[in-house]
Legacy VTK file of the C-alpha trace (Angstrom):
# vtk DataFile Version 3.0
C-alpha trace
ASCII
DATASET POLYDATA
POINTS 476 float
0.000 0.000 0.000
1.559 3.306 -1.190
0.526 4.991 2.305
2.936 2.359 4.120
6.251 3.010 2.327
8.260 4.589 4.302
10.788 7.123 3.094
14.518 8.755 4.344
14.202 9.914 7.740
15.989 13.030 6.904
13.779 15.937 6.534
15.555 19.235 6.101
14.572 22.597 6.908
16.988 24.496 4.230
19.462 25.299 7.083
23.372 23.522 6.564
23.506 20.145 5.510
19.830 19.972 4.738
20.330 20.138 0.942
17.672 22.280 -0.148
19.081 25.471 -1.680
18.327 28.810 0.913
17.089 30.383 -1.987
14.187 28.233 -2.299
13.744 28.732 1.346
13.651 31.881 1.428
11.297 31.983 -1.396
9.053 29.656 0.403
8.859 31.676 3.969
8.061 34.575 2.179
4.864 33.231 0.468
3.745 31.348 3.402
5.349 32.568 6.107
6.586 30.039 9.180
3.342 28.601 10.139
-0.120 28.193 8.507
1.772 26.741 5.181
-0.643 25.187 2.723
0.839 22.959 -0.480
-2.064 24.697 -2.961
-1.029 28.081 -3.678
2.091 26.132 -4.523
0.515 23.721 -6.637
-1.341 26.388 -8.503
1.300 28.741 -8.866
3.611 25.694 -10.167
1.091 24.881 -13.330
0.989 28.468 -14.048
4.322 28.880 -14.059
5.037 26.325 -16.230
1.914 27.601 -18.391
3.404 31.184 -18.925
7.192 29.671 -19.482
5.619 27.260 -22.114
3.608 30.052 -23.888
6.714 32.094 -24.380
8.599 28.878 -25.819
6.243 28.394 -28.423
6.643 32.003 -29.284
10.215 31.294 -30.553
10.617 31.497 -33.968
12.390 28.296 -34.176
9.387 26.919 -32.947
6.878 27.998 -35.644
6.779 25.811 -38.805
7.191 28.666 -41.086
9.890 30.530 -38.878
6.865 33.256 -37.931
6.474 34.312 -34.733
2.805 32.306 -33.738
0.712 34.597 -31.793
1.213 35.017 -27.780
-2.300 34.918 -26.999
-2.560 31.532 -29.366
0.483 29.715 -27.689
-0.788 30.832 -24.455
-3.612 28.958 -25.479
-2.024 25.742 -26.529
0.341 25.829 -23.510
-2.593 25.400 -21.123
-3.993 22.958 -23.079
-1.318 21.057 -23.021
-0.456 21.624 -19.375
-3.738 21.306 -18.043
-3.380 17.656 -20.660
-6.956 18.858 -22.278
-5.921 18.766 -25.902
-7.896 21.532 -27.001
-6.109 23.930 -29.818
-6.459 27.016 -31.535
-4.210 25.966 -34.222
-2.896 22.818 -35.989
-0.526 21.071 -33.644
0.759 19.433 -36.368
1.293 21.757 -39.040
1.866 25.178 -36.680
4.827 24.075 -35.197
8.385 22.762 -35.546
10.060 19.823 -33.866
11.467 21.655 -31.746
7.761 23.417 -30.799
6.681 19.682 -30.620
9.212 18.975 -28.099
8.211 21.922 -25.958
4.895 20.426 -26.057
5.167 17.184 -25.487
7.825 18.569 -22.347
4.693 20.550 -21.419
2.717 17.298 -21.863
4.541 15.267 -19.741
5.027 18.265 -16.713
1.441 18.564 -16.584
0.473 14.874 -16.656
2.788 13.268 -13.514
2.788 16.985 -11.834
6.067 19.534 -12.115
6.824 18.139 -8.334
7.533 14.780 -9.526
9.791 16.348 -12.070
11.235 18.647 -9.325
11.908 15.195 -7.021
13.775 13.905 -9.474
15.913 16.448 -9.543
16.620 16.872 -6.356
17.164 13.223 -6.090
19.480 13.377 -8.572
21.660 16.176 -6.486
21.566 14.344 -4.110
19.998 16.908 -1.483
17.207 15.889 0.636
13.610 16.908 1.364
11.758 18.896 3.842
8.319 18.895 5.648
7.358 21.441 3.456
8.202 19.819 -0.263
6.845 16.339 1.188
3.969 18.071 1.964
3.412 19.898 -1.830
3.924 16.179 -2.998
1.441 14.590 -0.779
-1.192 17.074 -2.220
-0.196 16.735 -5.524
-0.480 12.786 -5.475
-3.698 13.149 -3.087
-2.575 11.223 -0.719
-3.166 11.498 3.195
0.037 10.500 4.442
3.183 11.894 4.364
5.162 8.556 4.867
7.179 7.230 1.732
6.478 10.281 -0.683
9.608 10.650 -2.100
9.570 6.920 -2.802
5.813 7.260 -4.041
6.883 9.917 -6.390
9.671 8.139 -7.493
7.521 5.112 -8.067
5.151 6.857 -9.921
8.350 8.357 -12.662
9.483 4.969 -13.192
6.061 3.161 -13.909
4.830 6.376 -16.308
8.122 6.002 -18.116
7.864 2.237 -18.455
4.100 2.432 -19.810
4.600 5.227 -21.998
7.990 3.686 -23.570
6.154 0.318 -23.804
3.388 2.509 -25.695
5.789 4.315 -27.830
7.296 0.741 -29.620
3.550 -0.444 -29.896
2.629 2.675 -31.834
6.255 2.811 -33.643
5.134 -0.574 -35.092
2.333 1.277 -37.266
4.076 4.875 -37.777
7.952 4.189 -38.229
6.778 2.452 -42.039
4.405 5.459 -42.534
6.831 8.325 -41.736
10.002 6.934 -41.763
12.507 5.613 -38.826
13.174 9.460 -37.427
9.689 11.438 -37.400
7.918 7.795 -36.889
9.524 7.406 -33.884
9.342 10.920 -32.752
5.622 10.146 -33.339
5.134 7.061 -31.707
6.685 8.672 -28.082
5.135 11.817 -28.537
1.155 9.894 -29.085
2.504 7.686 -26.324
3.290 10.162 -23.509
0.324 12.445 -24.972
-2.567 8.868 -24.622
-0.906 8.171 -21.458
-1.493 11.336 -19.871
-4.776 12.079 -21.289
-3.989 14.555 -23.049
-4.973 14.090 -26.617
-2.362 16.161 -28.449
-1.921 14.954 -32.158
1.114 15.303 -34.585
-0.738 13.920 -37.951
-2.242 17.499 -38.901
-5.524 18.971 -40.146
-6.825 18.312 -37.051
-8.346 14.888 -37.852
-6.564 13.295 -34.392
-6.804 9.426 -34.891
-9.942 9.485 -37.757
-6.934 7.825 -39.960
-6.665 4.864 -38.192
-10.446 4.390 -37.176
-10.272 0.993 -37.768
-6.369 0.384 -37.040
-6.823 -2.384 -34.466
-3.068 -1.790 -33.144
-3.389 1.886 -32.739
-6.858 1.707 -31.057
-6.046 -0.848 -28.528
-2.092 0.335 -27.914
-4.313 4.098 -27.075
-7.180 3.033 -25.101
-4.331 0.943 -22.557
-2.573 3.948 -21.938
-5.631 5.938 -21.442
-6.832 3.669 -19.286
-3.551 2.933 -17.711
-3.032 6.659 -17.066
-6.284 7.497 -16.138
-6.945 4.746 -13.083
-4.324 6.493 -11.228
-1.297 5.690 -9.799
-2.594 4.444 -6.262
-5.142 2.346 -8.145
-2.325 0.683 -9.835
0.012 -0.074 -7.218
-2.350 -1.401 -5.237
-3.799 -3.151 -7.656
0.201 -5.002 -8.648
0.927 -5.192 -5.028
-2.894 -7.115 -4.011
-3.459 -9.027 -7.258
-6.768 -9.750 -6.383
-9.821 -8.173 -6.050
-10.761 -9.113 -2.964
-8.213 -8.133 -1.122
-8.353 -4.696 -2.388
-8.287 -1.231 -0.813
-11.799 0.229 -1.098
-10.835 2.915 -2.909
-9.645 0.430 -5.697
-12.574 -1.322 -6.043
-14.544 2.000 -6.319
-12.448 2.850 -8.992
-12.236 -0.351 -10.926
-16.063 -1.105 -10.618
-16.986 2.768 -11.554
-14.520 3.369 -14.298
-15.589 -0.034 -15.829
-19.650 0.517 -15.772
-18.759 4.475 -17.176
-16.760 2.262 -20.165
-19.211 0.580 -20.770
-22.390 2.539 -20.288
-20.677 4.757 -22.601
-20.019 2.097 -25.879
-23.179 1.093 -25.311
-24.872 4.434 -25.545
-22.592 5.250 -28.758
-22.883 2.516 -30.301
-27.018 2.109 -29.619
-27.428 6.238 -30.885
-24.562 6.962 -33.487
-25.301 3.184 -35.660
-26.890 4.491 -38.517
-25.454 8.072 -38.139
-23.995 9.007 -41.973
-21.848 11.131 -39.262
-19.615 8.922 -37.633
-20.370 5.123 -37.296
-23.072 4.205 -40.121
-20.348 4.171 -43.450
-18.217 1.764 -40.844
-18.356 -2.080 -40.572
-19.619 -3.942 -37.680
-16.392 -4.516 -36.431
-15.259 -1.371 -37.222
-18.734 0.117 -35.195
-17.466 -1.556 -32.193
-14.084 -0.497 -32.083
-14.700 2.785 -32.722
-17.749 3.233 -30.065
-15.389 1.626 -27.337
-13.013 4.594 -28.158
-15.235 7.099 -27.946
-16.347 5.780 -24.492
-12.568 6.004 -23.735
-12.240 8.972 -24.985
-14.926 10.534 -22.816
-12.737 9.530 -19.099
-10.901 12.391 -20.081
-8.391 10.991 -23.365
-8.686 13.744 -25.992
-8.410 11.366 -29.057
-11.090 10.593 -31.620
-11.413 8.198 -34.257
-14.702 9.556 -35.484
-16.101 13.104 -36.480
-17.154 14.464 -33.216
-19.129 17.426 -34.616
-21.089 15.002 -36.292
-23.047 13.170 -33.585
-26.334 13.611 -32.879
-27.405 15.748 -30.230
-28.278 13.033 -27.687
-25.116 11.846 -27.876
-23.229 15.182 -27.253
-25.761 15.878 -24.186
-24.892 11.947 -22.560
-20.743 12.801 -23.504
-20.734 15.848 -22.016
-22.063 14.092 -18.263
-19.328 11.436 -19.230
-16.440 14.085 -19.841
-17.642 15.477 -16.478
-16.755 13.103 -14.524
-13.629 12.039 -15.977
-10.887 9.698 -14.742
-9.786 8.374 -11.227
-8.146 10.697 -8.029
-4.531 10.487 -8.577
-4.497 10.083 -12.495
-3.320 11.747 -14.859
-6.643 12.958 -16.106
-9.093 15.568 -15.280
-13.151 16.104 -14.208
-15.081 15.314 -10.597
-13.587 11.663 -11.054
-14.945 8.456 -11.088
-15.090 8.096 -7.119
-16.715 11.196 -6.869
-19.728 10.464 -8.834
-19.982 6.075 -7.169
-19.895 7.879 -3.665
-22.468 10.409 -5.208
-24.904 7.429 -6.198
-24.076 5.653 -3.131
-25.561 8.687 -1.133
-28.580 8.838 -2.880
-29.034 4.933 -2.686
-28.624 5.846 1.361
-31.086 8.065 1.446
-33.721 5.894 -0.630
-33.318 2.922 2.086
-32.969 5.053 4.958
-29.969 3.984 6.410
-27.605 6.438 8.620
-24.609 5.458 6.471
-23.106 4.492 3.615
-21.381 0.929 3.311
-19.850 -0.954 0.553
-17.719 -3.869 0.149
-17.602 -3.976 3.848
-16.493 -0.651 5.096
-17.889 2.553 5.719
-17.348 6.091 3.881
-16.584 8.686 6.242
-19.356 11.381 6.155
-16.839 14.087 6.262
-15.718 12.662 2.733
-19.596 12.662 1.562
-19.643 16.394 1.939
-17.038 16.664 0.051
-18.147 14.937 -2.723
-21.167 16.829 -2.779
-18.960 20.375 -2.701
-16.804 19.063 -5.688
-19.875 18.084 -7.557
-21.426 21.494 -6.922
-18.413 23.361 -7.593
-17.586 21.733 -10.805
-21.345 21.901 -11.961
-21.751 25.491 -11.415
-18.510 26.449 -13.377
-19.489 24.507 -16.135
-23.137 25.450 -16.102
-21.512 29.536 -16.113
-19.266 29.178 -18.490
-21.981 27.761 -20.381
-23.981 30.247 -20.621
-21.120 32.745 -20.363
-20.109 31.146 -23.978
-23.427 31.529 -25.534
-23.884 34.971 -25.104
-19.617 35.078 -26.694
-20.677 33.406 -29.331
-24.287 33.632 -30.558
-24.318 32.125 -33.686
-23.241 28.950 -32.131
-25.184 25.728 -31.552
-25.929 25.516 -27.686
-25.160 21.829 -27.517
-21.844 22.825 -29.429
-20.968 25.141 -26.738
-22.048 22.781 -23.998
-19.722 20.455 -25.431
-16.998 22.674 -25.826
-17.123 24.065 -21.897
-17.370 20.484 -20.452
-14.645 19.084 -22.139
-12.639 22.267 -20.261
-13.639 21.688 -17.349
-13.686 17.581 -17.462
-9.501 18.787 -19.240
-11.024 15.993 -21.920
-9.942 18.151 -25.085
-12.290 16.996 -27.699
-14.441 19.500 -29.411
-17.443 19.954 -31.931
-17.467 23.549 -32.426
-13.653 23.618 -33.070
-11.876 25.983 -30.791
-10.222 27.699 -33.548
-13.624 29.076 -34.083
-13.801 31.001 -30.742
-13.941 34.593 -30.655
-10.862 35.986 -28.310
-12.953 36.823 -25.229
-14.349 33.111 -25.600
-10.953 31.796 -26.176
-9.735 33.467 -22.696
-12.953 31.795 -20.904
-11.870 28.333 -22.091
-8.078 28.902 -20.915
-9.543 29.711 -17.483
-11.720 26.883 -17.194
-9.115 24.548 -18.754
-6.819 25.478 -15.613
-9.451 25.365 -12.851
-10.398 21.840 -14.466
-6.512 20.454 -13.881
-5.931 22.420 -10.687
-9.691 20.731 -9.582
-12.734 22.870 -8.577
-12.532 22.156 -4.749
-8.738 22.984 -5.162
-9.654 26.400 -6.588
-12.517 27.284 -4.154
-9.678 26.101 -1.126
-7.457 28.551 -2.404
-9.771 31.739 -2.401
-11.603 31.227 1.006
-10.659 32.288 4.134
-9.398 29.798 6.762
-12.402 29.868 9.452
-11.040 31.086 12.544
-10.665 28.425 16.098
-13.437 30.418 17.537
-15.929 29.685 14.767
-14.845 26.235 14.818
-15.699 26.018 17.999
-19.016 28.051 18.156
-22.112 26.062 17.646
-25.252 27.237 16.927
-28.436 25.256 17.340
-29.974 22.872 15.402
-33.564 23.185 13.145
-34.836 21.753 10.403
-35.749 23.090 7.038
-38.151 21.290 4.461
-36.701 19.818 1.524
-37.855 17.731 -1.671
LINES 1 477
476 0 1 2 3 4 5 6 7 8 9 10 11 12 13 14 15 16 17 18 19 20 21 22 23 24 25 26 27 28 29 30 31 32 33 34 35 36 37 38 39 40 41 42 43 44 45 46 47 48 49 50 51 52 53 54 55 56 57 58 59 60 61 62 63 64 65 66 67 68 69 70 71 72 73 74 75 76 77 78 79 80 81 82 83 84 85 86 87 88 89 90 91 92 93 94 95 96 97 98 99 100 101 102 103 104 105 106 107 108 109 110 111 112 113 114 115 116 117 118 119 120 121 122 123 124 125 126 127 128 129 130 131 132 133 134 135 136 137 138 139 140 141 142 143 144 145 146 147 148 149 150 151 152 153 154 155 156 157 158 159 160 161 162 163 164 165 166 167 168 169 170 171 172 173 174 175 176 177 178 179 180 181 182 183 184 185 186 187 188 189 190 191 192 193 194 195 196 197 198 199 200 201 202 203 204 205 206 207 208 209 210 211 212 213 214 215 216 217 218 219 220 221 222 223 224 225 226 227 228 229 230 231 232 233 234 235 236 237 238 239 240 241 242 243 244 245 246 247 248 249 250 251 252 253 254 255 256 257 258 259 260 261 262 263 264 265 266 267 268 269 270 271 272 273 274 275 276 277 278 279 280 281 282 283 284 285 286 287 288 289 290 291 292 293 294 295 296 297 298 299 300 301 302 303 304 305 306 307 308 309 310 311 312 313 314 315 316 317 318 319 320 321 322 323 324 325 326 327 328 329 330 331 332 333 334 335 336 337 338 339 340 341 342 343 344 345 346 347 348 349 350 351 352 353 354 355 356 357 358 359 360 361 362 363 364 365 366 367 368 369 370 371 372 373 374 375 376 377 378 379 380 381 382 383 384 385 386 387 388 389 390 391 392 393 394 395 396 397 398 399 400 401 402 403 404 405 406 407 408 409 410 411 412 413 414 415 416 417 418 419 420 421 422 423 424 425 426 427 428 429 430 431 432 433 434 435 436 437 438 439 440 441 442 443 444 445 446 447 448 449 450 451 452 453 454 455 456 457 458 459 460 461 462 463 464 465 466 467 468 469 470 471 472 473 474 475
């Protein structure tokens, strides 16, 4: 169990010997101060760091295609995307930029996937210098984990098996694209789709925006995606626990919450593609059975949060959009490297309602009991994440009037949910639209409850310990 490892029993505090640099220190104290230090301004200062230094990258001219400057506001754009892994773009990914604007990208990519303190531990591990309270602390909330124990060896963990998957992923896909591009750009290719379907984020190299709608029926490069999407987006605890236990039963709960809710979401989502899109000129009715069935489970995959599409998605009906957007919603598992409410989120959300219809004081499954504390949390993310979603919404529709609501709808979910597929085609947006989507894109990666933490005010003891009385209030 990842919560068990124990790490180096050296913690520095940045003073001599502890092998943290004073700088940092300094820089540290003077956010935060010496007491009341909280890992999220940190965390969301980190991705939009890295968003701003990325943005400026791109606006190299050795990283345009052409040798033109690109637009600030458009990298800008395409560094959050890719940051936040959503895959949404203003302009051609593959045809804008430059290897060496690909690079920066899939660099960007990979940063925002695993988190840049996983990146940061591995440089300090590599320096040799140690950790303190502090940095253990930023990684135990960027992992979302609850304790502290073993983090530098969870983090390390965590490099290693992402590497391993996503180099594994790369030789699968080289298979396909090293004969179609050549040995050079079709293994450039191969790792960039690799790290890019491993980290959900749905970034494509092939140009003119069609994604994966070349190899629709590619058996190879649909099943080599949908494992590392699915790989990436169970989450790293999931998967540890799930090579350490081997077996179902003996489980943590909050594996089997995620297995059993990520599964039904697959497949209530193929289903529900393949039941509304099968005679759809659109998308799956030119394709053969076979052909229908691979390309509805990838759609379904798609939806946790992947980016990639092997079928036109402005082209589905407007059932379908209306059922995808809920999907993109809730997204992948806690821990993952993709985006939305996540999977627990919504089986603890069902749970409560199934509590509630049989009366009971409690919820229990698989033998244990879910801490009410966590229930009210579930309902806050929900809330959160349904309210910025349901603004931007209608934010979007007054931006762009000429728009097809459902379009729009699609378009805001899949920033919040950081899924990255679109129907309206975010090229399309008008600037003040485009800005909207670049906020929503970061509050989806940073995570709704995340964002609200970070703007309220800590209640004080005294309120915390002032209780007013009870009275009840009629409901339903």
């Amino acid at each position: 169990m990842l919560s068990n490892w124990k790490g180096p029993s050296t913690i520095g505090e940045g003073g001599p010997g502890s092998g943290r640099p004073r700088v940092l220190t300094a820089f540290m104290r003077r956010m935060y101060g010496r007491s009341g230090f909280s890992a999220l301004p940190m965390i969301a200062g980190g991705f939009l760091g890295i968003i701003l230094l990325g943005s400026l990258l791109l606006t190299l001219p050795v990283a345009s295609a052409t040798g033109a400057r690109v637009p600030w506001f458009d990298t800008l754009f395409t560094s959050t995307s890719a940051v936040c892994v959503t895959g949404l773009v203003v302009r051609d990914t593959g045809t804008a930029y430059s290897t060496f604007g690909h690079v920066v990208l899939l660099v960007l990519i990979q940063l925002g996937g695993l988190g840049f303190m996983t990146f940061a531990t591995l440089i300090f591990r590599l320096m040799g210098r140690s950790f303190s309270m502090r940095e253990r602390m930023i990684m135990r909330e960027s992992l979302n984990e609850d304790d502290m124990g073993g983090m530098v060896q969870l983090v390390l963990w965590v490099a290693r098996s992402a590497f391993t998957v996503e180099l594994a992923g790369a030789l699968l896909f080289a298979i396909r694209l090293i004969p179609i591009y050549g040995p050079g750009k079709g293994a450039f290719f191969a790792l960039f789709h690799a790290v890019s379907a491993f980290c959900n984020a749905g970034f494509d190299l092939f140009g003119g925006g069609q994604s994966l709608t070349g190899f629709t029926g590619d058996v190879l490069m649909n099943l080599t995606a949908i494992a590392m999407v699915v790989i990436g987006g169970l989450g790293f605890s999931t998967l540890h626990d799930m090579l350490d236990k081997r077996s179902f039963r003996r489980f943590r709960l909050h594996t089997k919450l995620v297995l059993v809710s990520y599964g039904a979401l697959l497949l209530g989502g193929f289903l529900l593609t393949l039941v509304l899109e099968w005679s759809n000129p659109a998308t799956l009715g030119p394709l053969s059975f076979g052909d229908k069935l691979m390309a509805s489970l990838f759609q379904s995959v798609t939806l946790r949060t992947a980016g990639f599409n092997t079928i036109d998605q402005a082209g589905l009906r407007d059932c379908t959009k209306l059922i995808g957007g809920f999907l993109m919603l809730i997204g992948a598992a806690p821990a993952s490297t993709g985006g939305g409410i996540k999977v627990t989120t919504l089986a603890i959300m069902v749970l409560t309602v199934r509590m509630v219809a049989k009366g009971e004081s409690s919820i229990v499954v698989f033998g244990r009991r879910i801490d009410r504390a966590l229930i009210q949390r579930t309902v806050a993310i929900t809330c959160i994440a349904v309210a910025v979603a349901f603004v931007d919404v209608c934010a979007l529709s007054l931006m762009q009037p000429d728009a097809a609501f459902l379009d729009l709808y699609y378009e805001c979910v899949s920033a919040v949910g950081t899924v990255g597929i679109s129907a309206i085609g975010s090229a399309n947006l008008k600037p003040l639209a485009r800005i909207l989507i670049i906020i929503t894109m970061y509050i989806g990666r940073i995570g709704p409850l995340t964002m609200a933490l970070l703007f309220s005010r800590r209640q004080s003891r005294a309120k915390e310990l002032l209780r007013y009385p009870e009275d009840r209030v009629m409901i339903g």
